[in-house]
Structures are given as structure tokens and as C-alpha cells.
N, C-alpha and C positions, 0 to 999 in steps of 0.2 A: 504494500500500500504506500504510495508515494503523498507526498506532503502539496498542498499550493505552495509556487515560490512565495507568492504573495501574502502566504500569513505571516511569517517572521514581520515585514512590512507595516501590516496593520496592527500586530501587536504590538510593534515597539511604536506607534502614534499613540494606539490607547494609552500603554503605558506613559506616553509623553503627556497626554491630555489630564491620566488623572492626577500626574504628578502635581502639574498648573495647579489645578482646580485646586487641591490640597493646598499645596503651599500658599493660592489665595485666600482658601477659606481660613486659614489655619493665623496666619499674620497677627487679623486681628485679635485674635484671644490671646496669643504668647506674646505679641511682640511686645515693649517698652511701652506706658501712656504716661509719658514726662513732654509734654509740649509746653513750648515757652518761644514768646518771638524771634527766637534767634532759627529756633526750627522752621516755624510757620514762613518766614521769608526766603524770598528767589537768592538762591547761590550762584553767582558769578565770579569762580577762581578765586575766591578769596577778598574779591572786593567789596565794595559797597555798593548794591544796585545803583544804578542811573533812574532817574525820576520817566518813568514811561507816559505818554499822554493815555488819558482812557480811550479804550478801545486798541490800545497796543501803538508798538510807531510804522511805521513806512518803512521799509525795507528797498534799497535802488533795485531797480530792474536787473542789474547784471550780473545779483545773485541768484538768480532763478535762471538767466541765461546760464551762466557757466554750469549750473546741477542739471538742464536741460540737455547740456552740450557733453556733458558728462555720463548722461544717459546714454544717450545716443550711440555714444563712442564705444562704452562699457559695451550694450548689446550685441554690438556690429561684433566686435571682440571674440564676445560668448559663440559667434556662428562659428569662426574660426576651428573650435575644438570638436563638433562631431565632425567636420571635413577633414580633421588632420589623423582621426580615428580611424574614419570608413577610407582614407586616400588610396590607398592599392583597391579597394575593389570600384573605386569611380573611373579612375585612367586617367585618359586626357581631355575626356569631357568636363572630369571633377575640375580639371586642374584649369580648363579656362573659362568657366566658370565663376573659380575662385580667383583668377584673376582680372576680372570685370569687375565683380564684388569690389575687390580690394583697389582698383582703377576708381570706382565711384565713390568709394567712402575715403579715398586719398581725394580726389576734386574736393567732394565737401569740406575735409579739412584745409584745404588751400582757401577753399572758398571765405570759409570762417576766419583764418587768419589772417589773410588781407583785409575784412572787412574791420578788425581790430577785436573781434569776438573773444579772443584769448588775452588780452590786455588786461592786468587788473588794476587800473587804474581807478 
């Protein structure tokens, strides 16, 4: 009688799931109830918070560029590795292919870094 590969899989999520749930239900009864303002307030490195306007402050646009551009880049990346896995069984279909890919996502980085997208200024 052979096994699903798949159980090992699902049992180590449940396992993972009930550990969560545990460890969240559980916090509140064991953990420490000493709160005092020093706890209750935002920690930044050791400093003293900055005074925030309500409703939080404005952030420039070109942090959300570069974590955008960052995506992007990452994902393109992640393709990279099933192609360099399956490569001997794709040939030289795989391999230009992967050189278009890799042609298109080098343009878009040219693209981006002449427009100064990579600047952190």
C-alpha cells in the first residue's frame, strides 16, 4: 500500500496552522500584562517618534516606484530557475526563448534607467 506524496505536505500545513492558532490563542493568557507608555508607543530605532499628521504622512512616489521596480525584477528572476532546471530537455527552442525573455527584460531595464527610475535621489 503506497502513501499520497501529498500527505506528508498537508500534514506539515496543519501542523503549521495549528501551531499559529496556538501560539495566538495562547499569548494572551501567558504573556506579561505590564503596559506603560513607553510600551504603548511607535518604536523607531531607538528614537523619539516624529510628530505624524492625522491620518499618517505622504510618502514621495518613488518609494513605491523602486518596491514596484523591485517586483518586477524579482519575478522576471524567479522565471529564470524552472528554465535552468528543465534546460537539457527544452534544446534550443528553450534557449531562445530565454533569450528574448532576457533581450526584453534587459530593454526595460535600460528603459528605466535612463529615465532616472533607479536614482535615489
Amino acid at each position: 500500500m503506497t502513501i499520497n506524496p501529498y500527505v506528508p505536505i498537508v500534514g506539515l500545513l496543519i501542523l503549521g496552522a495549528l501551531f499559529a492558532l496556538f501560539s495566538v490563542s495562547i499569548a494572551p493568557i501567558v504573556g506579561p500584562h505590564r503596559y506603560n507608555r513607553a510600551k504603548l508607543d511607535a518604536y523607531e530605532c531607538g528614537i523619539e517618534p516624529a510628530p505624524q499628521p492625522v491620518g499618517g504622512g505622504r510618502f514621495p512616489v518613488k518609494f513605491y516606484l523602486t518596491a514596484m521596480l523591485f517586483i518586477i525584477f524579482d519575478i522576471e528572476t524567479i522565471f529564470l530557475y524552472p528554465w535552468a532546471v528543465s534546460f537539457g530537455a527544452l534544446g534550443l527552442f528553450g534557449f531562445v526563448e530565454m533569450v528574448l525573455f532576457i533581450v526584453t527584460v534587459f530593454i526595460a531595464y535600460t528603459y528605466v534607467w535612463r529615465r532616472g527610475g533607479l536614482n535615489w535621489d
